[in-house]
C-alpha positions as CSV (number, residue, x, y, z in Angstrom):
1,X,-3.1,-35.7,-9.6
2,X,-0.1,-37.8,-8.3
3,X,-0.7,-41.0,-6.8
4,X,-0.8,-41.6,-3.0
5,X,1.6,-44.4,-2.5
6,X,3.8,-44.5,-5.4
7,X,6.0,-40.8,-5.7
8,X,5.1,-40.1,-2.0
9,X,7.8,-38.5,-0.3
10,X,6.7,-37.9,3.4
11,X,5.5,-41.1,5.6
12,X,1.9,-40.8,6.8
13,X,3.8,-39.8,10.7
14,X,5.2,-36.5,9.0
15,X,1.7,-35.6,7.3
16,X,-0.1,-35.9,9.6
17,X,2.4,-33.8,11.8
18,X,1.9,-31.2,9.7
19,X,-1.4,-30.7,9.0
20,X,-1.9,-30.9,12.7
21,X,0.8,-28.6,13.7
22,X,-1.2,-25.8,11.0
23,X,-4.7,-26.8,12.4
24,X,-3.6,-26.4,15.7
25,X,-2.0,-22.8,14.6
26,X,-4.6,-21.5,13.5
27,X,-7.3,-22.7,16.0
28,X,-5.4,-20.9,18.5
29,X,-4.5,-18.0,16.5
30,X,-8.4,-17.6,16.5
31,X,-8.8,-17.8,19.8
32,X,-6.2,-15.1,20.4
33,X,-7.5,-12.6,18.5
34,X,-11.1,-13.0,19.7
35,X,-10.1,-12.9,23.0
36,X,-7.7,-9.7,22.5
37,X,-10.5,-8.2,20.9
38,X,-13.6,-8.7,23.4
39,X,-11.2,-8.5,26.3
40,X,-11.0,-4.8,27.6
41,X,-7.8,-5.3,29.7
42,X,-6.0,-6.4,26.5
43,X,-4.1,-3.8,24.5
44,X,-2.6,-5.1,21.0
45,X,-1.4,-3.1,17.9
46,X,-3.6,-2.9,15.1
47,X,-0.6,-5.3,13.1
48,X,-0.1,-7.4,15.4
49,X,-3.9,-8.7,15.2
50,X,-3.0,-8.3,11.7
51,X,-0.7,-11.1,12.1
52,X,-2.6,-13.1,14.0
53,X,-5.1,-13.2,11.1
54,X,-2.5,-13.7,8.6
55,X,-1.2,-16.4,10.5
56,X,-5.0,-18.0,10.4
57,X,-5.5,-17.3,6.6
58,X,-1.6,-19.1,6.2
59,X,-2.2,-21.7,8.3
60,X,-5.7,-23.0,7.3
61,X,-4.8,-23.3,3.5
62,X,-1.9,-25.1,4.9
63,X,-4.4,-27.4,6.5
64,X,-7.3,-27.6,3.7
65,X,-6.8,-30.8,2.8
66,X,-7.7,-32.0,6.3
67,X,-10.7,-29.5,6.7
68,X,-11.9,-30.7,3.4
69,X,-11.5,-34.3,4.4
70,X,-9.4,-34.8,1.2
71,X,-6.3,-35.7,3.4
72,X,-4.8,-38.9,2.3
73,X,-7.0,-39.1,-0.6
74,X,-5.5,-40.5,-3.9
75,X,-6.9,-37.8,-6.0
76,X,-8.6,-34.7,-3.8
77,X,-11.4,-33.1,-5.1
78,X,-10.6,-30.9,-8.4
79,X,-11.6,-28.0,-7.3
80,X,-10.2,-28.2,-3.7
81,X,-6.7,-28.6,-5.1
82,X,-7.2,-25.9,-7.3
83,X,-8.1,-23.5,-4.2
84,X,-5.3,-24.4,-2.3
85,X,-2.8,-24.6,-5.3
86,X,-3.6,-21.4,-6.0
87,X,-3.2,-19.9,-2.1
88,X,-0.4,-21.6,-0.8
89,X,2.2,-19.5,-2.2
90,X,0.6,-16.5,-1.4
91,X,0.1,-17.1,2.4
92,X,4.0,-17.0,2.6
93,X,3.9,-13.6,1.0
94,X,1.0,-12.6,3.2
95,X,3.1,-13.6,7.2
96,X,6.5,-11.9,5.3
97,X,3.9,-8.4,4.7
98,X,2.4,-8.9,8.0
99,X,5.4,-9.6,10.0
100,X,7.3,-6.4,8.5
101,X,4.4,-4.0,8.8
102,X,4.3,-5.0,12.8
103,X,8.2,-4.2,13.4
104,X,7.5,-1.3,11.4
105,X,4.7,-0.2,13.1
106,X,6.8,-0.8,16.7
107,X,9.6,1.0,15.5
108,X,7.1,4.1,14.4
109,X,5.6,4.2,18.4
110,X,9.1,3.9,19.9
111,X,10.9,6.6,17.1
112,X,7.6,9.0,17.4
113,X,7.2,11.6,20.1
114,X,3.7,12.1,21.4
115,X,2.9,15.5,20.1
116,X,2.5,13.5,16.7
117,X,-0.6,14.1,14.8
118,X,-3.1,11.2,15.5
119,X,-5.0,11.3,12.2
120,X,-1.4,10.8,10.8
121,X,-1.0,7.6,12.6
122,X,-4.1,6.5,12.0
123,X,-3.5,6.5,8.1
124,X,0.1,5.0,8.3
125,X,-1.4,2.3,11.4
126,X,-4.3,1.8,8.2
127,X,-1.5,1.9,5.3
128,X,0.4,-1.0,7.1
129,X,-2.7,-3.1,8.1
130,X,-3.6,-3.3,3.9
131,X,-0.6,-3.2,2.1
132,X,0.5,-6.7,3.2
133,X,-2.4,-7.8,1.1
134,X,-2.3,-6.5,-2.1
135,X,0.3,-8.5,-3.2
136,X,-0.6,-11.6,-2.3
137,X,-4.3,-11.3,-3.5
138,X,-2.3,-10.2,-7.1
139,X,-0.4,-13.8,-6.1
140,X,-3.9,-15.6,-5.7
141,X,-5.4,-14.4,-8.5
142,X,-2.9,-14.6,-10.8
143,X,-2.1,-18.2,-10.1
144,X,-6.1,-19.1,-9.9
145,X,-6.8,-17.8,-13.8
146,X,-3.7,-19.5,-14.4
147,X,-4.4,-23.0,-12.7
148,X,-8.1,-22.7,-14.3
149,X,-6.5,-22.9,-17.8
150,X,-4.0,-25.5,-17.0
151,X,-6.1,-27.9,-15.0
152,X,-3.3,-31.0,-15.5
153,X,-0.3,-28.5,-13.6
154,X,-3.1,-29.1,-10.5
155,X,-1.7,-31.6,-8.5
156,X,-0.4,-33.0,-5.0
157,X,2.4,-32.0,-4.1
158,X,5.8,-35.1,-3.5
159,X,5.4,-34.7,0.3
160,X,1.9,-35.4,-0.1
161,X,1.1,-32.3,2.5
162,X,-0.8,-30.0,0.2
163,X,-1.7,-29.3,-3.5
164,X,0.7,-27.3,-5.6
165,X,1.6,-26.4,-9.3
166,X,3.6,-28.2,-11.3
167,X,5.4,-25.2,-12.6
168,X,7.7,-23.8,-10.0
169,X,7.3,-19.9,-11.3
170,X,4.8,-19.0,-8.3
171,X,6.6,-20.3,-5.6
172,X,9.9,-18.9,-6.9
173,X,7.6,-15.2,-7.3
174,X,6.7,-15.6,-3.8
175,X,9.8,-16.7,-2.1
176,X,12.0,-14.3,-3.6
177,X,8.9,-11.7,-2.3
178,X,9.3,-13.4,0.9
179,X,13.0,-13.5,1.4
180,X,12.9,-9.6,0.5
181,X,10.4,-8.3,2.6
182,X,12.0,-10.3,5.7
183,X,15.4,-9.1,5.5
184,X,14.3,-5.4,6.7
185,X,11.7,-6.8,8.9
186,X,14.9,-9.2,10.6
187,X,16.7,-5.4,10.9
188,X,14.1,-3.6,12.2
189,X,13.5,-6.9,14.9
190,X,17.2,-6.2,15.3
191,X,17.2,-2.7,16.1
192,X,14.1,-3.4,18.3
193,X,16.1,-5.4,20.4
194,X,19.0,-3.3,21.2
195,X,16.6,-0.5,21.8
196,X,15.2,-2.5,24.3
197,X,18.5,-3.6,25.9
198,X,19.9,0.0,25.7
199,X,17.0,0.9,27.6
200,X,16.4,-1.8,30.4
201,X,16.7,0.3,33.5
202,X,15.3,3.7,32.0
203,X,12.0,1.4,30.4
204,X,11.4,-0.8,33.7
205,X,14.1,-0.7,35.9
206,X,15.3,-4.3,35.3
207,X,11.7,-5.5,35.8
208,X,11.3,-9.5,34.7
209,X,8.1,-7.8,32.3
210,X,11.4,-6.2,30.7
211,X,12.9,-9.2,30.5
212,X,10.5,-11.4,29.2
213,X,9.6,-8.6,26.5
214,X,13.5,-9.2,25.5
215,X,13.3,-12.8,25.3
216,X,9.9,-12.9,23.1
217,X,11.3,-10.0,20.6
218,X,15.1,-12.1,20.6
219,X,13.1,-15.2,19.3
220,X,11.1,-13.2,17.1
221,X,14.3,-12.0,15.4
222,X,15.0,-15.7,15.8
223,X,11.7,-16.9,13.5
224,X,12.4,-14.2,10.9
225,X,15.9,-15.5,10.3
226,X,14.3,-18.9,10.1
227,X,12.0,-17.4,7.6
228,X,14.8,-15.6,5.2
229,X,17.1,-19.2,5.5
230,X,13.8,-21.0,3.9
231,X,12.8,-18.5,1.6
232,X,16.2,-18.7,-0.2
233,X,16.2,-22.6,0.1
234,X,13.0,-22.7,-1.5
235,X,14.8,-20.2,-4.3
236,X,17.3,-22.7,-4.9
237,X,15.3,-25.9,-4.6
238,X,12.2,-26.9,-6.8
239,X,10.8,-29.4,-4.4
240,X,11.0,-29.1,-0.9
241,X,11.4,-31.8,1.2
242,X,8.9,-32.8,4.2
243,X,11.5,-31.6,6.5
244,X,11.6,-27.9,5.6
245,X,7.9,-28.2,5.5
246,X,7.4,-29.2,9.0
247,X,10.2,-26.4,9.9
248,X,7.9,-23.8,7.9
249,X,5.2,-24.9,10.3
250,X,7.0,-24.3,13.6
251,X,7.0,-20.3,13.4
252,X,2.6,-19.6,14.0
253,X,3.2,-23.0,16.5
254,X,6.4,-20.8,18.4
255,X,4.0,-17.2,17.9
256,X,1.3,-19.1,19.7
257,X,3.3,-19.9,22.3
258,X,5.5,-17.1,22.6
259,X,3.2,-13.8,22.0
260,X,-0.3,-15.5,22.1
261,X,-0.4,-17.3,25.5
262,X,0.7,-14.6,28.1
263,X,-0.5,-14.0,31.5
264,X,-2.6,-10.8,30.0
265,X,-4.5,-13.3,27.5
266,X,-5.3,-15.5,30.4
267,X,-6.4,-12.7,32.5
268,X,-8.6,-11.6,29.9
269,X,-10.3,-15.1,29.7
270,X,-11.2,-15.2,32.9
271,X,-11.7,-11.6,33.9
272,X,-8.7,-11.9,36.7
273,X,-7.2,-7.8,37.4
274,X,-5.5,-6.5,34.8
275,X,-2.0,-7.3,35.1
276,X,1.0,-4.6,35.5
277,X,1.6,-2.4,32.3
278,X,4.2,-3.5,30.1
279,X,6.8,-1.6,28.7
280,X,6.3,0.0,25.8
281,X,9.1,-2.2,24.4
282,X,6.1,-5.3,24.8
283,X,6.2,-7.3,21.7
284,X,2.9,-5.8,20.1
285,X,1.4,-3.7,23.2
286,X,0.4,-0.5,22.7
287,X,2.4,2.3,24.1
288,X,0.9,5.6,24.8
């Protein structure tokens, strides 16, 4: 394990930022999904919970160290830097599955007409919730047998913010995944969004739902740029500074605050009417 003080590269002020910035992430990731789900005047795509979740799985290894209490510690607990050694390249993989299945899955509803078979659907809405998993549970695994037979690889990372390996093969696996499956899912975001502009008076008639919808999928497109610029800087680099870390934490922090917290997810906490439909252009909402 590496020393706390000596070979630390991030000030207490930026760990601290981050683990908070993931706790916070997925706390209210949780709450969004839960509140989706038991709320009946909330409609959601199947990926976009999805998302949500991966976002919680991503974020929470992120943050183990803190949930374990091992934050800050000179030498964590074996077998809690093990765990999260082993998952934190994988997460990555798992948001970059997640993110493309959900502009795919948009781009199927708005391309589809609706005399489409629904048992199709179905099995392509089900093929697009699972696939972004099997990778990164061959990611997990993989890396686990292999951090169980090299033990001394196990260690903190230099910005002191979670445990990693040593080796750099893993991460490099998973950000050249990454900065794969994010380029078509940036295109698809893209193509969304013209749709959408295309299609402002026919979908709405230049309602602000319309525009807001616009705004939320432009800063999507946004995020998923952000993620393809960091997956090829973490190509080229072996250590990442604290810096890109914290800026690999601000995407679930922007989701939360631009897909989560809507007027809908506050109506459905505290059973106001159901609010006007949204077009189905709405970043995630079900279109019929």
């Amino acid at each position: 394990m590496a020393n706390f003080p000596a070979g630390r590269e991030s000030s207490t002020a930026l760990i601290s930022a981050f683990v908070t910035i993931h706790t916070f992430s997925w706390t209210s990731c949780l709450i969004i999904v839960v509140t989706v789900v038991l709320s009946p005047n909330i409609r959601r795509q199947s990926t976009w919970i999805n998302l949500n979740i991966s976002w919680i799985i991503a974020c929470f290894i992120y943050a183990f160290l803190l949930t374990t209490e091992q934050l800050y510690k000179t030498n964590p607990q074996p077998g809690v830097c093990l765990f999260q050694a082993a998952a934190v390249d994988a997460v990555s993989s798992l948001v970059a599955g997640a993110m493309l299945a959900l502009a795919l899955q948009l781009w199927y509803n708005l391309r589809s007409n609706s005399v489409r078979p629904m048992l199709a659907a179905r099995q392509r809405d089900l093929l697009l919730i699972a696939m972004p998993y099997v990778v990164p549970l061959i990611e997990f695994f993989a890396t686990l047998g292999y951090a169980v037979q090299h033990p001394q690889q196990v260690t903190l990372t230099e910005s002191g913010m979670f445990c990693g390996l040593t080796t750099p093969i893993p991460g490099k696996i998973s950000s050249l995944y990454s900065a794969i499956l994010m380029i078509p899912t940036v295109s698809a975001q893209a193509l969304l969004w013209v749709y959408s502009y295309q299609n402002w008076y026919k979908v709405s008639g230049n309602s602000g739902n319309a525009l807001a919808t616009m705004i939320r999928l432009g800063l999507f497109t946004l995020f998923g740029i952000v993620g393809v610029l960091v997956s090829i800087f973490n190509l080229m680099n072996q250590v990442n500074p604290s810096v890109v870390n914290i800026l690999e934490s601000l995407p679930p922090l922007s989701f939360v605050f631009i897909f989560g917290l809507q007027i809908f997810c506050i109506h459905g906490c505290f059973g106001a009417n159901q609010p006007s439909p949204s077009p189905p252009l709405a970043h995630g909402v079900e279109s019929k």
